[in-house]
N, C-alpha and C positions, 0 to 999 in steps of 0.2 A: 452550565452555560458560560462562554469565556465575555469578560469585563473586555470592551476593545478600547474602554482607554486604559485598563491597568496596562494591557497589553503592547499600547502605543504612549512610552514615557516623553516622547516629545509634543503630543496633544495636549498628556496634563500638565508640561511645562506651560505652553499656551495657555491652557484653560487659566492656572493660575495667575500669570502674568495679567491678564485680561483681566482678572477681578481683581486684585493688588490697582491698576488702575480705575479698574471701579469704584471700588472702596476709598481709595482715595481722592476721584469726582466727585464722590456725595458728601465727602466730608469738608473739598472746599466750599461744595454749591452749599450747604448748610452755613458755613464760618460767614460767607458772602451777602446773603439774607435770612438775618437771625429776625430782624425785627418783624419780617413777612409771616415767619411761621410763626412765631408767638404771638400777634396778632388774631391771626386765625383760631389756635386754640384760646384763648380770650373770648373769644366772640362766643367759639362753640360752648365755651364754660358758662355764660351772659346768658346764651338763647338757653342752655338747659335749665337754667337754675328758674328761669322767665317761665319757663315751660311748666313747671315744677310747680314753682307758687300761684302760679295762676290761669294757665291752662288755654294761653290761647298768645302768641308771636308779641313781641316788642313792634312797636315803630322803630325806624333806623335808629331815631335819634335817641332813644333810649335803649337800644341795644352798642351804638357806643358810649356812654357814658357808661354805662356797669360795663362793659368789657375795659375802658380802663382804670375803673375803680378795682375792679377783681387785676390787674396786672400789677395795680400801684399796692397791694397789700391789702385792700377794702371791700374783700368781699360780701364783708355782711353789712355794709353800707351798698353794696347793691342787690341785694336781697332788699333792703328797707324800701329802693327805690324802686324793684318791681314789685311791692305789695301795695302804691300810690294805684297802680292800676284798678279801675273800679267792681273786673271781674275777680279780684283777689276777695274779695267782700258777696258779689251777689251769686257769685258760684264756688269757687272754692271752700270759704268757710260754712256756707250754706250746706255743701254736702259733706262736709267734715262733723256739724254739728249735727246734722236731721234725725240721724240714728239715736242719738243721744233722750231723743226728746219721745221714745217709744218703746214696749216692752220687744215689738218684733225685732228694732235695730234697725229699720229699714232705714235707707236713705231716700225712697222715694215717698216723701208725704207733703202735703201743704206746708207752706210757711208757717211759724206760728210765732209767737210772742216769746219760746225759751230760744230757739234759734237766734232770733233778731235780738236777743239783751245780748247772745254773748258775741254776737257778731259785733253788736253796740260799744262790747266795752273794750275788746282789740281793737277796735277803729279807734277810739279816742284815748285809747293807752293805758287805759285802766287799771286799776290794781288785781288782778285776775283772781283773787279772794274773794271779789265782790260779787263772783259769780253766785256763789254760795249764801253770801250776806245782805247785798245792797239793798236798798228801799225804793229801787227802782225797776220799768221797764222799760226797752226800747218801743218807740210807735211813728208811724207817719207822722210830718208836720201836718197838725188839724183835726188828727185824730184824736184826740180827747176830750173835751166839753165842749166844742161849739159845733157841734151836728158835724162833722166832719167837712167841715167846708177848706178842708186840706187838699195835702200835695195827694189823696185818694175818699169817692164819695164816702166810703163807711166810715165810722167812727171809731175806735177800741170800745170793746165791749165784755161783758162778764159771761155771756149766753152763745157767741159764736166767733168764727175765726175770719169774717166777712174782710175786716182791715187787714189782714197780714198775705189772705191772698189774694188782695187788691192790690194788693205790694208789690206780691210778686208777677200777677199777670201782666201790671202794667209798665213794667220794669225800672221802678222807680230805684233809684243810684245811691244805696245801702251806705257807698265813700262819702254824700251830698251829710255835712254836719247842718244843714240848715232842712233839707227835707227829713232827714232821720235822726230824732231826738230821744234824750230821756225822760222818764217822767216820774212822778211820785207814785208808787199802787198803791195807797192810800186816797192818793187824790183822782183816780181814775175811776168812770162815774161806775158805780153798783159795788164797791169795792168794800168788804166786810172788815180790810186790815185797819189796820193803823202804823204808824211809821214804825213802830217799835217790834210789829208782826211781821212784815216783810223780811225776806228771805233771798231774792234774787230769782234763780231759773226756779227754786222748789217750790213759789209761791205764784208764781208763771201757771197760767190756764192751762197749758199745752202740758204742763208736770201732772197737773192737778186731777187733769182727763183721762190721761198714762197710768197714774201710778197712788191713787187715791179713790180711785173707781173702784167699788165696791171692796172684797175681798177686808182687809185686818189692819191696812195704809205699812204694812212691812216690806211692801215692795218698791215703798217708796226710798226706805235706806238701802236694801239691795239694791236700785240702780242709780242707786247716790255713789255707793262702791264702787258699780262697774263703769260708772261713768268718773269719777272723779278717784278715785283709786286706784283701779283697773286693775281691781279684783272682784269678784263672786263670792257668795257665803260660803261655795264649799274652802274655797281658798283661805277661808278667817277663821274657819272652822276651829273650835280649841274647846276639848270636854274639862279643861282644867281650870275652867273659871266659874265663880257662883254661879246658881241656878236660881237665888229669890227673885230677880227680874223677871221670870216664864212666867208666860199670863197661864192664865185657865184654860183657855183653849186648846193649850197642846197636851195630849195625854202623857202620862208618866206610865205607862203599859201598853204602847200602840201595839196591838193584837195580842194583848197580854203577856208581852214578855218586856219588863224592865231595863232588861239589857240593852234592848233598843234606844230605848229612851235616854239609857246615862253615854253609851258609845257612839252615839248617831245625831240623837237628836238636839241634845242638848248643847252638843259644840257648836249649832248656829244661835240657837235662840236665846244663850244666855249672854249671846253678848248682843244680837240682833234687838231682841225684845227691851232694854234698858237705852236700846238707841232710837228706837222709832217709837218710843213714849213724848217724848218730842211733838208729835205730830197729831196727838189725842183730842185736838179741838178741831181735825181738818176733816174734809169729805169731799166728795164730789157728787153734785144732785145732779141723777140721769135725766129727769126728766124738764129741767131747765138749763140745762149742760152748762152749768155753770159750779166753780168751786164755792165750797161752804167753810164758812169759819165762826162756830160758835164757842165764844171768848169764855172761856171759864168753866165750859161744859164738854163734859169729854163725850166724844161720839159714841154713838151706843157700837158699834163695829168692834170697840175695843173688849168689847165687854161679853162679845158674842160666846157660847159654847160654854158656858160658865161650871156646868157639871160632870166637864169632860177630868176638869183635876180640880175639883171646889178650895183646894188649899193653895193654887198658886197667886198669881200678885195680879191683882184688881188695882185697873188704871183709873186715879180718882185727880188727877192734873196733868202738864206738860210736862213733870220731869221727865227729863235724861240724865244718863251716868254711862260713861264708857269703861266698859269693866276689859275691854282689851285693851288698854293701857300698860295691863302687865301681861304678861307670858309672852307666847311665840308672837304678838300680833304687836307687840313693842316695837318690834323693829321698821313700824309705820312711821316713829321717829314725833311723837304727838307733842307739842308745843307745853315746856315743863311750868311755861308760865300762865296758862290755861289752869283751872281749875279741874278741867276731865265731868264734866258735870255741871246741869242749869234748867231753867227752862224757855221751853220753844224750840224755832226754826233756825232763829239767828245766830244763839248760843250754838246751837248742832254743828250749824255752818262753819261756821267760827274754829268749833273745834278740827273740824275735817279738812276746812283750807287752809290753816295753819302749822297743819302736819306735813313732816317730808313727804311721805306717801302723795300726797296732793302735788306738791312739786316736781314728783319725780315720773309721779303719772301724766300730766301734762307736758313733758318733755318727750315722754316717750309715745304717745298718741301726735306729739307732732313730725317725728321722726319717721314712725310709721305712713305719715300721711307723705310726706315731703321725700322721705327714700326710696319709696317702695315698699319696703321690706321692716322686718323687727332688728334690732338689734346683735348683730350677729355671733359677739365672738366680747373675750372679757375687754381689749379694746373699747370695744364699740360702749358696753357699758356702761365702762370708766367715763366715758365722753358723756355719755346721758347723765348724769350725776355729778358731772364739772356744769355742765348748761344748769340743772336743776338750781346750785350751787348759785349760781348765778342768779338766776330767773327771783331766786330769794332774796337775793341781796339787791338787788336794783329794782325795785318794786314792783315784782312779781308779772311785768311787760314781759303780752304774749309776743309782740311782734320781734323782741328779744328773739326769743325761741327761736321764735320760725325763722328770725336772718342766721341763729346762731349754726343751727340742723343745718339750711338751705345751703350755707358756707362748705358744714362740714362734710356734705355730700354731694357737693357739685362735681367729683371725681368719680361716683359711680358711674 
């Protein structure tokens, strides 16, 4: 088939000509109004990042003020300013967290009292270690000793979740520091702790009911991991560490062959079992739904199955010991000025938000939430581990994070 303009050299003289003038009208109409089009992307950068952290349009007047903080070089100063929005709190962190707070992972459940601490402690800037530690939780204004004659009719209670989704039906304003406070869970009425027993989300009803219901309370560190680590046991897995921490209840011959046991099984439990010894005074009673904490008496759960391996380690207090400290599970980066070892929930805590791993998982849980997507390429990595970096050095402020991510991905 013949080309009829190769064929007609003075059409693609014209053609040419023609675009040589084109190309050079777009390049003055651009020289002419620079400031109109950078405006425009500005805005589009503003409404995305707006979009992003909180999931529902700016008013004008805050979509230009972050389009010209992001042109003047501040865009994580306008990040900051669209997380002031009150849906960045009653929906976005809400369904950031819900999963956290269940073994399914869902995001669709009731509000509950671990959600609304860690919502509590990004709203007021918290030390985000404290999630793991504090002696607090968050609750409606009124919710706590005076019959509830708050900002919702129920009360916080040890037996059911009546306050938190009064909270939420009636959509009370999670940003409101005078409707949504902290409290002491020691001082919250039926409360078995005392200040020095609290824990943060682990000691939170909503953990208690999840991951202290019945079964051996070791699923309580496994989604201490998946949720503040963001790792799984298989992922910790390491057969190269002691075994005297394995309770009784796990065989050393599951279906008679030992090999199982030293290649398989042992790489979760011997560093699992020395870590959720910790938690040997907790429970959760079905039939008052409420969590149990008897001080000095280790629940019988721990003790179950006893003749499955009669020589292994009989839980007789709260110790813990982190026996991945060393080998491949080092590279969690655990705080040298920690002892690796104590007792209770607090100490646990302590050691786990203290560690890179804790920093570095929280950086990239919020990456995930805020980009789309995981981390792409060693780039992207590098970048997760500069913010982690960060997020530790200036006292561990999630809303850090989230301006830092929101900044760094506003060009997706």
């Amino acid at each position: 088939m013949t080309n009829a303009t190769h064929d007609r050299p003075d059409v693609l003289r014209g053609l040419q000509r023609q675009g040589g003038l084109l190309i050079l009208l777009i390049a003055l109409v651009s020289l002419a109004a620079p400031a109109v089009a950078q405006d425009l992307t500005f805005r589009e950068y503003a409404l995305r990042m707006h979009d992003r952290l909180v999931g529902v349009p700016p008013d004008a007047a805050t979509l230009n003020t972050m389009a010209q903080l992001i042109e003047d070089g501040f865009a994580e100063d306008a990040a900051i300013l669209a997380m002031t929005n009150p849906a960045f709190y009653n929906t976005t962190l809400k369904t950031w967290v819900n999963p956290w707070t269940n073994e399914a992972m869902d995001v669709f459940v009731p509000f509950n009292d671990y959600t609304a601490t860690v919502i509590g402690i990004i709203r007021d800037d918290r030390p985000f270690t404290e999630v793991l530690t504090g002696d607090y939780l968050y609750i409606g204004r009124g919710g706590n000793v005076d019959n509830g004659q708050g900002v919702v009719p129920s009360a916080y209670s040890q037996t059911d979740n009546q306050h938190y989704e009064q909270l939420e039906s009636t959509g009370v304003d999670l940003s409101n520091t005078t409707d949504f406070v902290p409290w002491s869970q020691d001082s919250l009425p039926g409360s078995m702790l005392d200040s020095s027993e609290s824990a943060g989300v682990i000691t939170s009803r909503a953990a208690a009911e999840a991951f202290f219901s019945a079964g051996t309370n070791r699923a309580m560190w496994r989604f201490t991991a998946i949720n503040h680590l963001c790792v799984d046991m298989e992922q910790m897995s390491d057969n190269t560490r002691p075994v005297d921490r394995i309770r009784q209840d796990v065989s050393r011959s599951p279906g008679g062959d030992s090999d199982i046991f030293l290649n398989q099984c042992s790489g979760c439990h011997s560093g699992m079992d020395p870590m959720s010894g910790a938690y040997a005074y907790f429970n959760w009673d079905e039939t008052q739904e409420r969590m149990v904490h008897t001080r000095g008496q280790v629940q019988l759960k721990n003790l179950i199955n006893g003749s499955n391996f009669p020589f292994g380690y009989v839980t007789t207090d709260n110790r813990w010991d982190n026996y991945w400290r060393e080998g491949q599970n080092a590279t969690f980066g655990w705080n040298a000025s920690l002892p690796g070892g104590g007792y209770g929930v607090r100490s646990l805590g302590e050691e786990v938000a203290n560690s890179r791993g804790f920093a570095r998982c929280q950086v990239q849980k919020v990456f995930e939430q805020v980009c789309f997507r995981e981390p792409a390429n060693e780039t992207e990595r590098n970048e997760v581990e500069s913010i982690a970096t960060t997020f530790e050095d200036f006292g561990y402020s999630m809303k850090t994070v989230f301006a830092k991510v929101a900044a760094y991905c506003m060009d997706d």
